[in-house]
C-alpha angles and dihedrals in degrees: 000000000000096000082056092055088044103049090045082052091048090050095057098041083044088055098045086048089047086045088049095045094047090050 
């Protein structure tokens, strides 16, 4: 349950870094 939680939260935090790196 809680890796779940924290790969869905390390997703998230691995896509804003990726959007700020592409801008």
């Amino acid at each position: 349950m809680w890796q779940d939680v924290n790969d869905r939260y390390l997703l998230l935090i691995l896509r804003e870094c990726w959007t700020v790196c592409i801008s």
